[in-house]
N, C-alpha and C positions, 0 to 999 in steps of 0.2 A: 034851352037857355044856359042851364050849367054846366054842358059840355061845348057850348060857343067860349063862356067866360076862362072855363079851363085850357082850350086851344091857345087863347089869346096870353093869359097867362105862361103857358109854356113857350109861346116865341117870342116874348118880352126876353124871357130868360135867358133864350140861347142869342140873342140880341144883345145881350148884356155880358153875357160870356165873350162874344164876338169882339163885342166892344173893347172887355180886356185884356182879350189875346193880341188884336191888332195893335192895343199900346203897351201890351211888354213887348210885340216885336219890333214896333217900331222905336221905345226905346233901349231896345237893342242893335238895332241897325242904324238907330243915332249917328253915332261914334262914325261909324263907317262911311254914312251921307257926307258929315263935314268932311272927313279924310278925302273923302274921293273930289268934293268941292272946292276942298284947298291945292289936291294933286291939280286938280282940272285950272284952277284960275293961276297955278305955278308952271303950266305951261307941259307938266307931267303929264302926259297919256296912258292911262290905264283904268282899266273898264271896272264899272260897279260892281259885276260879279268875281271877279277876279280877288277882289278885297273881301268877297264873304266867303270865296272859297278860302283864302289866304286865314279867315279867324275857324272855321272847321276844320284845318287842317292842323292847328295851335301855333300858327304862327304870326305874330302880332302886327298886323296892319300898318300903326305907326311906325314903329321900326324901320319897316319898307320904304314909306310912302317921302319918311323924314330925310332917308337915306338918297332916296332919288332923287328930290327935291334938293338936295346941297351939291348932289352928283351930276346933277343938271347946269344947274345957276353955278357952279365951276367950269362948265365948259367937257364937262366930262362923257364917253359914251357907254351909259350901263342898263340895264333891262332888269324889272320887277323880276324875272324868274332866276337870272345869274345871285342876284342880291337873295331870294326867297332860298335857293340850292344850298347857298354857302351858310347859310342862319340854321337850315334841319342839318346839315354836318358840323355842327355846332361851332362857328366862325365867330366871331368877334366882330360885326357888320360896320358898327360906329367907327371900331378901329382903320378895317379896312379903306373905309370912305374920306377919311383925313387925312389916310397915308398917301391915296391916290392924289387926293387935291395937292399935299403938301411936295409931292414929287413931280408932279406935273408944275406950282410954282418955282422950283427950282431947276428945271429943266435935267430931269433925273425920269432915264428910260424904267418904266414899271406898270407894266398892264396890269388888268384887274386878276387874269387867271396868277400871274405869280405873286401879287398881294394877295393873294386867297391862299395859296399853297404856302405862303411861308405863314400865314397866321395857324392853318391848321397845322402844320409843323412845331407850335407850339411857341414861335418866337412872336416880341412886340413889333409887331409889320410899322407902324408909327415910330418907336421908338430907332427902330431899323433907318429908317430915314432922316429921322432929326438926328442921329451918328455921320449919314452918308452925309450931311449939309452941313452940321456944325461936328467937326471930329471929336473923338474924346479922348483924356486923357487917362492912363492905367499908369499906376504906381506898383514896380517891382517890389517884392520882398527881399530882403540883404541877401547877396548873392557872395558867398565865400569861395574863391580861387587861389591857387597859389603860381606865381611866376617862374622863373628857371631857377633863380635866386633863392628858392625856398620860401620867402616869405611872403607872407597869407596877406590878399585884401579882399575886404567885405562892401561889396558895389550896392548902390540903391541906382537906378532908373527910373527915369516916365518916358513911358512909351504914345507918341501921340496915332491913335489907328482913327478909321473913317469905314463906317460900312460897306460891305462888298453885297447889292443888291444883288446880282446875278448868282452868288456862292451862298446867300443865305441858308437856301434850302439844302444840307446835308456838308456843309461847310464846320468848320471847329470852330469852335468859342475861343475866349479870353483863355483860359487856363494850359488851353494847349498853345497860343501866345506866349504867354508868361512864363512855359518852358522851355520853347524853343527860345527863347528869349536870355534864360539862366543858361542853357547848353553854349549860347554865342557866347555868352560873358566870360563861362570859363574856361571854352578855347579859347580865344582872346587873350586873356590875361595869361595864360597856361605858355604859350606860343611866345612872352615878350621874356629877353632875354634876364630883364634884371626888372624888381618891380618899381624903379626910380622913372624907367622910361613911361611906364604906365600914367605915374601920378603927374609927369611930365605932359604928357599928348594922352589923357582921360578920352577927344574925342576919336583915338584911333582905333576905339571899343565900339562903338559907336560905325563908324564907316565900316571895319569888320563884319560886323554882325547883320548891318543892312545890305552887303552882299550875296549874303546868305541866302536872302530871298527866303524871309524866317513866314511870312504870310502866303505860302503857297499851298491853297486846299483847304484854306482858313474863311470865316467869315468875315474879315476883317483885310483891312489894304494899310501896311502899314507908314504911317507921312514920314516918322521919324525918331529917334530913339536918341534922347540927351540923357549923358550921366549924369543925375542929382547930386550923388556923395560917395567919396570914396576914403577908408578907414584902412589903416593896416595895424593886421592882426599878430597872428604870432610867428615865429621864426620855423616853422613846420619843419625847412631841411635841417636846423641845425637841434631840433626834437627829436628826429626822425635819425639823425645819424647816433645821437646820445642812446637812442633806445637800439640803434643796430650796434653798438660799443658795448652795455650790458647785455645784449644777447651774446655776444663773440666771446664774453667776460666767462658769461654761465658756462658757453659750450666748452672754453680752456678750462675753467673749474672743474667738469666733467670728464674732461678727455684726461688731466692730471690725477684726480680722485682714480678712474678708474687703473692709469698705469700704478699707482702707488697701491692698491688693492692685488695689485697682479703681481708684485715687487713683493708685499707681505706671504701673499700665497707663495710664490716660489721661496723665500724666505723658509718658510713653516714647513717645506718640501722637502729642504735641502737639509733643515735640524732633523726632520725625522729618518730622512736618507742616514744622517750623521749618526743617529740614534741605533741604527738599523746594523750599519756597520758597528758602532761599538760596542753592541750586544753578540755578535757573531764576534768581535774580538774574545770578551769576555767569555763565551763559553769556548773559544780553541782555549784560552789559557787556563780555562778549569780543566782541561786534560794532560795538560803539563804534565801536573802531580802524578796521574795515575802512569804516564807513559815512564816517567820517573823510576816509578814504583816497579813495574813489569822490566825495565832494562835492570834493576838491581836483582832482581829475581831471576833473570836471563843470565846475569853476568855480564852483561854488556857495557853496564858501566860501574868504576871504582867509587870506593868511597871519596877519594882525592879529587878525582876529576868532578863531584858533587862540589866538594868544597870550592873547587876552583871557580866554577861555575854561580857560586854562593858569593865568592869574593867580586868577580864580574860585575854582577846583578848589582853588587853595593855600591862598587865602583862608579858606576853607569846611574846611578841614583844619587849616587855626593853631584856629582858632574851635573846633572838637570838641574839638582836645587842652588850649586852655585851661579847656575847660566842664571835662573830664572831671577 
């Protein structure tokens, strides 16, 4: 009897256990039932299991289910495994799925594979498209040129661009816009003869520069390019020749400095040449005396012809101090 009552006791238990295993699984598999019931009466086809493989795989049911359902009731054609693919390469699914609606109502070519590819490229695939429908406007930063004339003007622009869906993926941004952009403005201005004509016809900066074909390779199509404001600045050629007139200044300063350095040196050259010789005077005429001396001794010369020579010497000496 006590081992009937113990049997019966133990399969109460695991009856009870059963009991609530089956209702955490099945409120676990809740969530999943309505999803699949809502997919089902939304006209979506996709199987029970498919949604519980979808939540062991950690990728979240609704997500999918929400995604297909708007992807659907848009008129759209896409499949739970393309939508589940692009979510584990960590995709932006929401995004994806609006962009495609949003470009399909505007009759703008964009399959799901290159709405995928430009989201995991890292751009807004949605944002991409409300650019390609509604364009947008960019505002240039002051762009400084100077004319033939020398003088400086500093241009503002807005540039109106519109998404390039097909260049999205590995296309340039805005910033390589907004140079090739500065480059046009300051050939342009560079190229007018006087900066009068510029401020005169502003839009023939403008038709220039959209010649250029400045959007090619770019993410962007460009509509048009109006000049906002145009400023002028300073007199650059007549800056420009003042500072080449003090250079030419220094360089004659220098080229003068140096010959009057060259004039002093030969100068100091020529005293000491002068010095040179008149010390080589001075010592012939210290031998005068002795040569003097040896002719009286020889007899070669008189004592008269001494004096004569004395009176000379004087002579020849009133004479310079009268001249001088």
């Amino acid at each position: 009897m006590t081992e009937l009552m113990y049997s019966e006791n133990i399969i109460i238990i695991i009856i009870i256990l059963l009991t609530i295993i089956l209702f955490y699984i099945f409120l676990y598999f809740m969530p999943i039932i309505n999803l699949w019931l809502t997919a089902t009466f939304s006209g979506v086809k996709i199987e029970l299991l498919e949604l519980v493989f979808m939540k062991i795989r950690k990728v979240p049911p609704t997500i999918v289910v929400e995604s297909l359902i708007t992807a659907i009731k848009a008129g759209l054609k896409v499949n739970a495994s393309e939508i589940e693919t692009h979510y584990l390469a960590g995709g932006n699914i929401p995004s994806v799925i609006k962009a495609l609606i949003s470009a399909d109502k505007a009759n703008i070519k964009l399959s799901f594979k290159q709405a995928t590819a430009i989201d995991l490229a890292g751009r807004d695939v949605f944002e991409a498209v409300q650019i390609s429908v509604n364009p947008k406007v960019i505002n240039t930063t002051s762009v400084a040129a100077v004319a033939s004339d020398g003088i400086q003007l500093i241009t503002k622009a807005r540039v109106t661009v519109r998404a390039n869906i097909q260049q999205l993926v590995g296309g340039a941004g805005e910033d390589t816009i907004l140079a090739r952009i500065g480059e046009g403005i300051v050939t342009s201005i560079g190229s007018a003869k006087t900066h009068k004509e510029v401020l005169e016809n502003p839009d023939q900066i403008s038709k220039l520069v959209l010649e250029r074909g400045l959007d090619t390779g770019t993410a962007f199509e460009i509509l048009s390019i109006d000049i906002a404001d145009i400023d002028v600045g300073e007199n650059i050629g007549a800056k420009l020749q003042i500072d080449q007139a003090n250079a030419d200044l220094r360089v004659a300063e220098a080229k003068a400095e140096e010959k009057r350095a060259m004039a002093v040196a030969v100068e100091q050259e020529m005293k000491a040449k002068s010095q040179e010789a008149r010390s080589k005077v001075i010592m012939a005429e210290s031998e005068i005396p002795k040569s003097i001396a040896k002719a009286f001794n020889n007899g070669n010369l008189g004592i008269m012809d001494y004096y004569r020579m004395q009176n000379i010497k004087s002579d020849t000496n009133m004479r310079n101090s009268i001249a001088s």
